[in-house]
Structure formats: C-alpha cells, structure tokens
N, C-alpha and C positions, 0 to 999 in steps of 0.2 A: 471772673476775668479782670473787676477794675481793680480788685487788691490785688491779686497779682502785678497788674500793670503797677500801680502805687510802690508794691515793695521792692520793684527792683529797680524803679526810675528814684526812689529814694535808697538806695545801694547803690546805688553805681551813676545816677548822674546823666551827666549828656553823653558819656561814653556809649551808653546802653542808647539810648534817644538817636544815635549817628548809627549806631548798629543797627536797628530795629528800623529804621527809614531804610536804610542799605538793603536789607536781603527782603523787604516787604517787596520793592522795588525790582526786584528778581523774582517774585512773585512765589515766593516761600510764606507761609503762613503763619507770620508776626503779624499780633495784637498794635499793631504801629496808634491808627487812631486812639487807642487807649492809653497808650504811651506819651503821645502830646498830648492829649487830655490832662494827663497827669502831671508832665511836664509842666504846662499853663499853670495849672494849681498849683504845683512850689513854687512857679515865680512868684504867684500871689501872697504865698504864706512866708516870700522872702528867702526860702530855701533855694534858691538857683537864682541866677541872674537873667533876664529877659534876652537879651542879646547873645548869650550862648546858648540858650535852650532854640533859639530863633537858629541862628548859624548851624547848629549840628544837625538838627533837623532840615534843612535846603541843605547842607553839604552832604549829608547821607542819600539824600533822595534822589540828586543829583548827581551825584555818585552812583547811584544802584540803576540811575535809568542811563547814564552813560557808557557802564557794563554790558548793558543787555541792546543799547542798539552796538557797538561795537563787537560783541558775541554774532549780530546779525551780518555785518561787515564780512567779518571774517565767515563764518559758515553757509554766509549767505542761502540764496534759495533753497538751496539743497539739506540746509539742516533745518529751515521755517516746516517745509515740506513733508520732510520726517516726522515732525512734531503735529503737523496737523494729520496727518495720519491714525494718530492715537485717536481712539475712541472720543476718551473724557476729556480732550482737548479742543478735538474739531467742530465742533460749535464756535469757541471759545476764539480761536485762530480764524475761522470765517467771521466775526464781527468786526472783528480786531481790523481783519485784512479789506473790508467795505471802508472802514472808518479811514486807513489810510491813503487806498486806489481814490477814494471819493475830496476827502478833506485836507490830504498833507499836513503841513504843519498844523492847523487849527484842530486837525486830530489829535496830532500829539497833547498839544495844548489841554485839550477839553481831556484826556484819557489819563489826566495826572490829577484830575481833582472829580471831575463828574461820570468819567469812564472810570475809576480808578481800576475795577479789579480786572478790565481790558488792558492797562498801561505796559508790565512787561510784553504780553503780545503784540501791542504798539512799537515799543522799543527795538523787538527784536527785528521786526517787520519794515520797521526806518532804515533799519541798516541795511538790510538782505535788499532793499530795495533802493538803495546807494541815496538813499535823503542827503542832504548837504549838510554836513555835521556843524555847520555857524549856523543854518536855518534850525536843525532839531535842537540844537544848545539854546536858541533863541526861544521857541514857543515852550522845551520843556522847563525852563527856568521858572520862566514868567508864570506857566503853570504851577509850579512845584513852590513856586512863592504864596501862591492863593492859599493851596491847601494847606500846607506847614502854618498861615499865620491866620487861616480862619480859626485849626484846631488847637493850637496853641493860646489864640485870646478868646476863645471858648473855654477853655479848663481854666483861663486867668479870672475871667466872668463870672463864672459859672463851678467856681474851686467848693464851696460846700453843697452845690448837686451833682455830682460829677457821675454817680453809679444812674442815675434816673435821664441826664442828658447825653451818654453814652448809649442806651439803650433804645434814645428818640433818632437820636442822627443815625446808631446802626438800620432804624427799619425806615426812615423817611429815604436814604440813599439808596436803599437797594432798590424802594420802589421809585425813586426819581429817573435813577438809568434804566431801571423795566421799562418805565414810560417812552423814554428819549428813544430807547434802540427801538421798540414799538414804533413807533412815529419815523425813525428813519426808514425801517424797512417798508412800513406802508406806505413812504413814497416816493423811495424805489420802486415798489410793488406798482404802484398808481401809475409812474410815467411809462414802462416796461407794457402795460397794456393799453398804455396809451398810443406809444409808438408800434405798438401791434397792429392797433388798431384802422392806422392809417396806410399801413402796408396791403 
C-alpha cells in the first residue's frame, strides 16, 4: 500500500493529495493517511512544497466533510435513516449518532482526527440534524487542521521510515478509538443505571 501511495502522490502531486482527502472524507476507501505520509516525505526530499502539500490536504478534507454534512441538510433524517438501516452500517451510524446527540461540535471536532473512520457519519448526521453550518465549519476545520498537519510532518520526520511508521499509526489508531468509544459507552452505560437506580 505505501508504494502504491508513493507512486501516485509522485505522478500526480497535490492533485491526487486534494482528491484522496476529498472522497476519504465521503467515506470511500482511499489510502488518504498514506498519501500524506507520502506527501510529508516529498516535501522532505524537496519534491513538493510544504505549504501546498498542507493546503490541498485541509482544502480536500474540508471539502469532503462539507459535502457530506450538506448531503445531510438536504436528505436529511430520512436519508440518515435509510442508511442506518443497512446491516453493515448500523453499528457504524449508532456511534456516529451518540457522538453527535451527546457532543455537538467537539464531536465533529474529535471525529476528523481520533473518530476518524466515524467522520463521514458525523458529517452526515450534523446536517440531517441542522448543526449551524459556522459552528460545524468551525470545529471541522480546526479538526481537519490537526490531522492533515500531524500526518504530513510525520512523513516529513519520518520520510526514510515511512512503510514501518505507517503500519505503527495504522494499528495504535484503531486501538486508540476501540478504547475511547469503549469508555464512552461505559459511561453512558454507568449513568443509565445509575439513574435506574434511583427511580
């Protein structure tokens, strides 16, 4: 996966870096993190400029999660609805839907870098639920600033490890947000019997 990521972020540049933050973001299955990995690493080796590998990656990202809460806007409840329906979704669309009933914005927020594979369900779920489009523009930014410039001066850092620190951040993240969603459901789970309790 990291040559591949390598040989097309060296073909095509930030075009591909804008594109691949863009449809990740829509929640299609782009190698994105490997992509600004890779990105980072040509700025390092001088091949791309820091400040457009930086820009195209928050304007794609930015872009892909502005698509998907306005897809929410417009189809609102009734097309969230549908989608949570699906089997292989519903899990995926009840976390999504805790994180925003419960957090609002600081949802958004955390669901573009430490929720990440929550985020288009986030997205969609801001809009269907008429988020204030200056507030979601606000925390998703700020969000989307984290991530694009942790993983970008990671592959700049980190440009001759890049296949062995792609495979670290792959499995420390997935079990970071195990952890987190773990820990919010239990306690949810904690106060719900506790307010039982007292009834």
């Amino acid at each position: 996966m990291t040559e591949i990521a390598f040989g097309l972020v060296s073909a095509y540049g930030t075009v591909l870096i804008l594109l691949a933050t863009y449809l990740s973001c829509l929640g299609l299955p782009v190698p994105t993190s490997f992509v600004m990995l890779a990105g980072g690493a040509f700025v390092a080796s001088g091949d791309l400029v820091a400040s457009n590998v930086l820009t195209a990656a928050l304007a794609g990202s930015v872009l892909g999660d502005q698509t998907g809460y306005h897809l929410g806007r417009i189809g609102g409840e009734a097309l969230t609805a549908r989608l949570e329906r699906e089997p292989h979704r519903a899990v995926v669309f009840a976390r999504a839907r805790r994180i925003v009933d419960r957090w609002g914005g600081v949802g958004v927020f955390f669901s573009t870098w430490l929720f990440s594979p929550l985020g288009p369900y986030v997205n969609l779920l801001a809009g269907a639920t008429r988020m204030g489009r200056m507030r979601f523009t606000v925390w998703d930014s700020t969000g989307e600033a984290i991530w694009v410039g942790v993983y970008v001066g990671l592959g700049y850092a980190f440009s001759s490890r890049i296949a062995q620190l792609a495979s670290l951040l792959g499995n420390s993240i997935a079990f970071l947000t195990a952890a987190v969603i773990t820990l919010l459901l239990g306690r949810i789970l904690l106060r719900r019997l506790r307010s039982g309790s007292t009834h």
